[in-house]
Wavefront OBJ file of the C-alpha trace (Angstrom):
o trace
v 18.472 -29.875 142.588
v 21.121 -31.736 141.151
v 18.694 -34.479 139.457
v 16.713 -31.648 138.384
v 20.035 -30.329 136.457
v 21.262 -33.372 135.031
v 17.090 -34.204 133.629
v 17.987 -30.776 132.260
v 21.540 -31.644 130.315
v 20.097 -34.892 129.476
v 17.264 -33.009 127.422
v 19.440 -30.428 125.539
v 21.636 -32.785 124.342
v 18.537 -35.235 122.986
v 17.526 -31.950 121.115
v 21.084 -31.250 119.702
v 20.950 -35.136 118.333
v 18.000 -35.284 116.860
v 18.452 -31.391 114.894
v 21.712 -33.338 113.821
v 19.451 -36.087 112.513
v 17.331 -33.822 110.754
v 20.506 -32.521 108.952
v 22.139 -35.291 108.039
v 18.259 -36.803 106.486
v 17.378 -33.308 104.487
v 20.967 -33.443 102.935
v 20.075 -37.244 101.666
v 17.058 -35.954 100.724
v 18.310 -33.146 98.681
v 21.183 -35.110 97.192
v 18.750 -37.838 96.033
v 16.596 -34.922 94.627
v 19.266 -33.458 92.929
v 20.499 -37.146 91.267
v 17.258 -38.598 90.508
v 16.974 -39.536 86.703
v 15.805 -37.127 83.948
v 13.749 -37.629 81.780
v 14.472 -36.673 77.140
v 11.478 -35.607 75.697
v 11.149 -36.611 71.822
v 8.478 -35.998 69.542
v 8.579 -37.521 65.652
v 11.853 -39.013 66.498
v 13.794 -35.822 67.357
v 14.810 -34.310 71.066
v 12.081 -31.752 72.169
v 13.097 -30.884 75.560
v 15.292 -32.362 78.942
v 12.954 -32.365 82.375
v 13.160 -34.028 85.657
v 9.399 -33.979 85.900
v 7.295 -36.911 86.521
v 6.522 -39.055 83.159
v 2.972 -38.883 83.902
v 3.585 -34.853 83.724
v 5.328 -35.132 80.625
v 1.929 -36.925 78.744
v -0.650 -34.939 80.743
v 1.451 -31.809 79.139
v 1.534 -33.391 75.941
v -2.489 -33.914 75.880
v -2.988 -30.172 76.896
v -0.665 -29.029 73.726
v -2.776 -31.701 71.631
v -5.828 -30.086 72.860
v -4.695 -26.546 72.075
v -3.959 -27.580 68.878
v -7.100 -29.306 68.028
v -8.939 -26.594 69.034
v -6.936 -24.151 66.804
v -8.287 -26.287 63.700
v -4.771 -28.058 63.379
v -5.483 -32.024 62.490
v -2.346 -33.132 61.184
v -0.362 -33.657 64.436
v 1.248 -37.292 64.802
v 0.739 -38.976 67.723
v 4.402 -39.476 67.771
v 5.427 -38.717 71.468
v 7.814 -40.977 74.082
v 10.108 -39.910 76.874
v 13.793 -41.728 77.714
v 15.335 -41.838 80.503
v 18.186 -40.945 81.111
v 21.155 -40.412 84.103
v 23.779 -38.201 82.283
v 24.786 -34.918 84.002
v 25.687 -31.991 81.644
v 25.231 -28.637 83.381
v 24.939 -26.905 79.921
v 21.422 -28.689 79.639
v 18.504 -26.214 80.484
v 16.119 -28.678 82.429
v 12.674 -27.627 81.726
v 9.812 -27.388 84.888
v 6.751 -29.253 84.519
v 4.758 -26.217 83.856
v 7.017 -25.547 80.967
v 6.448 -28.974 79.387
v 2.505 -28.360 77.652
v 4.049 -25.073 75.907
v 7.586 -26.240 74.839
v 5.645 -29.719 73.456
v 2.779 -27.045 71.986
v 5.275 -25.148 70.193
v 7.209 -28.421 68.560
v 4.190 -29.936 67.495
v 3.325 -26.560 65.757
v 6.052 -27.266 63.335
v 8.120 -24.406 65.402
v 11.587 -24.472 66.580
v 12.576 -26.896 69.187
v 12.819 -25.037 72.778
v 16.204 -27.420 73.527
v 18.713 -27.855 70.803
v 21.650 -28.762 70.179
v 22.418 -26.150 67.418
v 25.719 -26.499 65.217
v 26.956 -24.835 62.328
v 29.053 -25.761 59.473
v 31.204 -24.103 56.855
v 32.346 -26.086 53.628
v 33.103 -25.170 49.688
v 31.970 -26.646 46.501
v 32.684 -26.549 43.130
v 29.371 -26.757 40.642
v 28.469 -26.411 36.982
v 26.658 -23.455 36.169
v 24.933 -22.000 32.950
v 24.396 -18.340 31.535
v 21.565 -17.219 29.821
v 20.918 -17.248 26.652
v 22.379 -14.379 24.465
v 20.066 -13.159 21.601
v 21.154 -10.961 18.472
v 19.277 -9.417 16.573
v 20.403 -9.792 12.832
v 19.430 -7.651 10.308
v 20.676 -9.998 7.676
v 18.039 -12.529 8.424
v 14.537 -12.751 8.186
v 12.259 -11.993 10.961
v 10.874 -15.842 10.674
v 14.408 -17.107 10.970
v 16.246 -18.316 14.069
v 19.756 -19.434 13.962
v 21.593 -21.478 16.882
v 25.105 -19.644 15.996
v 27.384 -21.021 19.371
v 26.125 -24.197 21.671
v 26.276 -23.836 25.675
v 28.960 -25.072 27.526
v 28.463 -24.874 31.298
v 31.290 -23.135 33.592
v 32.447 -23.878 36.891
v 32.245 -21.952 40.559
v 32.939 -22.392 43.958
v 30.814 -21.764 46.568
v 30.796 -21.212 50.193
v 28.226 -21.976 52.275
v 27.224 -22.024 56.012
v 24.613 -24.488 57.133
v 22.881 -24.482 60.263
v 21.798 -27.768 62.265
v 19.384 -28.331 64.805
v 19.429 -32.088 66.699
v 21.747 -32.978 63.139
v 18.930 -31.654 60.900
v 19.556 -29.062 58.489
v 17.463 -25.599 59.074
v 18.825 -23.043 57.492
v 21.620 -22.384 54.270
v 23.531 -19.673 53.346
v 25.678 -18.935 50.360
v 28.508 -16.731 52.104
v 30.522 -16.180 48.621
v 31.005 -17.013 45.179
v 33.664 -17.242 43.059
v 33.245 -18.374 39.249
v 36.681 -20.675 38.216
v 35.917 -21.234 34.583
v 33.497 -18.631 32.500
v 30.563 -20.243 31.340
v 29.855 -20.204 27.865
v 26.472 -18.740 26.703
v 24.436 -20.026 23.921
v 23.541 -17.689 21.099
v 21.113 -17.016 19.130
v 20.075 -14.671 16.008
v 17.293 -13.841 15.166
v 15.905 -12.112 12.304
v 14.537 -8.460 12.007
v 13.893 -7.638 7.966
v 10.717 -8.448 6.722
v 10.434 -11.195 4.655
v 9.769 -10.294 0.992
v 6.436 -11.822 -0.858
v 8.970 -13.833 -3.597
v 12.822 -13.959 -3.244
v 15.158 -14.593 -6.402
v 15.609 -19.120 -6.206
v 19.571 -18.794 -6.116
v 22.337 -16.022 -4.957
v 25.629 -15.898 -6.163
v 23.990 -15.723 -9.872
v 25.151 -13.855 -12.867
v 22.300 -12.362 -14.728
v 22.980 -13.951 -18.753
v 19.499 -13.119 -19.836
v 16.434 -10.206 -19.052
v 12.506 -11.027 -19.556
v 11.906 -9.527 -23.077
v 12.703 -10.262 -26.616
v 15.447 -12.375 -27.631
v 16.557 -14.072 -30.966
v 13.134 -13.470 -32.588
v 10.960 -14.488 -30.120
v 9.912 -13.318 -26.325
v 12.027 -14.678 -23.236
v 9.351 -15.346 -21.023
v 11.783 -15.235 -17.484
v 15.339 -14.190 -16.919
v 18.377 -16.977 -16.701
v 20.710 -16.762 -13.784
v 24.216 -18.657 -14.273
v 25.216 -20.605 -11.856
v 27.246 -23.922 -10.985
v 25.791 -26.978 -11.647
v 24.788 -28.600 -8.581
v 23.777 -25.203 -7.108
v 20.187 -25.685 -4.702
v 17.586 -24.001 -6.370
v 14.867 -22.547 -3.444
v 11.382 -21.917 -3.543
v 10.579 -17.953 -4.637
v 7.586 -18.320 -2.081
v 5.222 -20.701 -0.524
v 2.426 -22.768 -2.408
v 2.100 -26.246 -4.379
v 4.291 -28.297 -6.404
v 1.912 -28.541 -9.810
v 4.741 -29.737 -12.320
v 7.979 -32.145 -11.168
v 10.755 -33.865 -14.060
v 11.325 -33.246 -17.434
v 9.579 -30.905 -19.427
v 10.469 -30.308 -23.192
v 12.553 -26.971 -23.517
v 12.525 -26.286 -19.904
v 14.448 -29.628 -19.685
v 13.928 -30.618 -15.948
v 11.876 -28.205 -14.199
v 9.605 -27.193 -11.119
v 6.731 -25.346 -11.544
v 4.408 -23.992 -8.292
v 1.058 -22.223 -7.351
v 1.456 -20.057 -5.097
v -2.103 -19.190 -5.192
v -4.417 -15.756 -7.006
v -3.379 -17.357 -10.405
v 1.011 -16.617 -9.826
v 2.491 -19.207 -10.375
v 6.736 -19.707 -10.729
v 8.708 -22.072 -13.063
v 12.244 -23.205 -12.513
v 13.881 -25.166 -15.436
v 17.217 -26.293 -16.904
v 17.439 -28.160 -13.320
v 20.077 -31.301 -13.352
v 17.453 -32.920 -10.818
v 14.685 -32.230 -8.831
v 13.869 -33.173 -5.065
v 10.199 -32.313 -4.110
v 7.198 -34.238 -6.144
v 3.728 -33.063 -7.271
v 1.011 -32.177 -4.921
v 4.071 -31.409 -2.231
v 3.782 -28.189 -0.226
v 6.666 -25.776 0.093
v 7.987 -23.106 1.626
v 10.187 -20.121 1.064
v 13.408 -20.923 0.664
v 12.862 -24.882 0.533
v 14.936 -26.502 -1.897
v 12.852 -27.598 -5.393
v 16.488 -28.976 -6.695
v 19.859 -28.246 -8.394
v 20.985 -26.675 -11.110
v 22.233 -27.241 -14.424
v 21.729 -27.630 -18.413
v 18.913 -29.483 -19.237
v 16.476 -28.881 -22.149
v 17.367 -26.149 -24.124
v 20.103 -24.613 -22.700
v 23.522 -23.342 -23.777
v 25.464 -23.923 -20.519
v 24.582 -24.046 -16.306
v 21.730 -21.831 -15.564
v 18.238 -21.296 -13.479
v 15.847 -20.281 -15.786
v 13.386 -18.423 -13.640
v 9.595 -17.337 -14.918
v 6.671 -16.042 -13.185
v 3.175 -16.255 -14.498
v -0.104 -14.217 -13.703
v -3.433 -16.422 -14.575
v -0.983 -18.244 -17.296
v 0.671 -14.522 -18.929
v 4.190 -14.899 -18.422
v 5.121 -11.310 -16.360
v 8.602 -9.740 -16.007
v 9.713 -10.991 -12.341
v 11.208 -7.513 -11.823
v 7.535 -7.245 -10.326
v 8.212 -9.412 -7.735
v 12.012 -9.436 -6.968
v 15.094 -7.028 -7.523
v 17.244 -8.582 -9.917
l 1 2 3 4 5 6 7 8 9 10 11 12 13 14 15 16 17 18 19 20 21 22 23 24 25 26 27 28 29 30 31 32 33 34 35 36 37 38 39 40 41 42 43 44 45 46 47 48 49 50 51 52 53 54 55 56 57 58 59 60 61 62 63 64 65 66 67 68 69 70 71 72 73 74 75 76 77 78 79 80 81 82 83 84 85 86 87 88 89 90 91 92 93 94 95 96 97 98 99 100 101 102 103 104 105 106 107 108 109 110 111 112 113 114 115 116 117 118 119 120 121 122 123 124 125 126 127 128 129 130 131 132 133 134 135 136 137 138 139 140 141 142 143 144 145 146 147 148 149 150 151 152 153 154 155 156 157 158 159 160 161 162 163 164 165 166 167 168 169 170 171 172 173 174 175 176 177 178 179 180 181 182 183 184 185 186 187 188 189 190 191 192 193 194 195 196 197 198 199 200 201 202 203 204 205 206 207 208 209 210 211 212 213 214 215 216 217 218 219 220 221 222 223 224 225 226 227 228 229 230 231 232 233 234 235 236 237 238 239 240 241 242 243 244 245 246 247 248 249 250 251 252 253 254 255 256 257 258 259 260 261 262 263 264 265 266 267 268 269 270 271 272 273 274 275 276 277 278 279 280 281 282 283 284 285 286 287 288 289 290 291 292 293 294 295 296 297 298 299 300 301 302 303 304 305 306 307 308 309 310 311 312 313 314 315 316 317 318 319 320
């Protein structure tokens, strides 16, 4: 009885040792579970995802995304893939399962956002150059074929605040939170003219009228004479073709031009002339300056208009 006792103790004890064993190995066992290495997960050079899975389950994952991919009609997808390894601890990090892998890889590949990040944001100011717009006016003392530049552009200055969002220390998204302008910007202007150009325009302003188409002393004044300095730019009445350039007789130094339909102008008593024969003008281009040449009793334009050679009172044509 009492050997059948002590086989009994003997056995009970044996059990309680090796349940203690057991403990003692599935607490290594865990432990080592817990601290074996994990693995980073990086696609075209930046951090995809953290796992503890098995490498091989990281590329068998990554050909299953591939796959999907492919068979979505997607062909550009670098084969840019490799896993580190790596012992750090950081309970922050959200350690991906193996069946996670195949979609977090599908969804980087897809030019998505990255499943793991480490996302930071930053606030900073600037100052930059700006411009306005252009301001136009509308100038009734101008011609509607006439643009004048009347002020040049000078940029201001602002300050601006913006937010910028990172992702594994690449930018992803910008925002302006606030602007404040430091110096105005100046705008450039422009006018721009709104009266209809006339068919002939008078060759000088500023004139005094000395003389009227009409008889004179005798005879017939075939155009009127506007005084002016000498020196004073003498334009084109209208467009057409230089036909007559330099000194001629009593017009003294003169211009004449077709302008087409048998009108032609003259201009004479000119100290010089500045366009040549055969030359196409332009309203308001200058033919030359002023002054007394020929026969003339002081400064003066003498302006004429003819109709198929008839010398016509150029109160048809302009207001005088």
């Amino acid at each position: 009885m009492i050997n059948v006792f002590n086989s009994l103790k003997i056995s009970y004890k044996r059990k309680i040792m090796i349940f203690a064993a057991f403990i003692i190995f599935a607490a290594f066992v865990g432990q080592a579970y817990k601290n074996r290495s994990s693995y980073m997960i990086y696609y075209d050079n930046r951090p995809v995802a953290v796992t503890k899975a098995n490498p091989s389950a990281v590329y068998e994952a990554y050909g299953d995304a591939k796959a999907k991919l492919l068979s979505e009609g997607k062909t550009n997808i670098k084969d840019d893939i490799y896993i580190e390894e790596t012992s750090k601890r950081n309970s922050n990090v959200n350690y991906i399962g193996e069946n996670e892998i195949a979609e977090v890889l599908y969804s980087r590949m897809d030019d998505k956002e990255p499943i793991l990040t480490g996302k930071t944001t930053q606030i900073f100011k600037y100052v930059n150059p700006y411009y306005t717009e252009v301001m136009y006016v509308y100038d009734d003392s101008m011609y509607e074929d006439e643009v004048k530049v009347t002020q040049d552009e000078a940029p201001g200055t602002r300050e601006v605040t913006v937010i910028e969002t990172y992702y594994n220390g690449e930018r992803r998204d910008r925002k302006i939170l606030e602007t404040n302008v430091v110096t105005e910007a100046v705008p450039r202007v422009v006018h721009i003219g709104t009266v209809k150009r006339p068919d002939y325009i008078l060759p000088v302003t500023d004139y005094i009228l000395t003389s009227c188409f009409g008889p004179r002393w005798g005879t017939n004044h075939n155009g009127i004479d506007l005084a002016v300095p000498t020196g004073t730019n003498v334009m084109a009445s209208a467009a057409g073709t230089v036909i007559q350039s330099g000194w001629n007789g009593g017009y003294g130094i003169s211009v004449y031009i077709d302008h087409g339909n048998g009108v032609v102008t003259r201009y004479g008593h000119m100290s010089e002339t500045l366009v040549s024969v055969g030359q196409t003008v332009k309203q308001g281009d200058i033919l030359g300056l002023s002054g007394s040449t020929g026969d003339s009793t002081g400064p003066h334009v003498h302006f004429e208009m003819r109709e198929k050679d008839v010398p016509v009172d150029p109160g048809k044509y302009v207001s005088y």
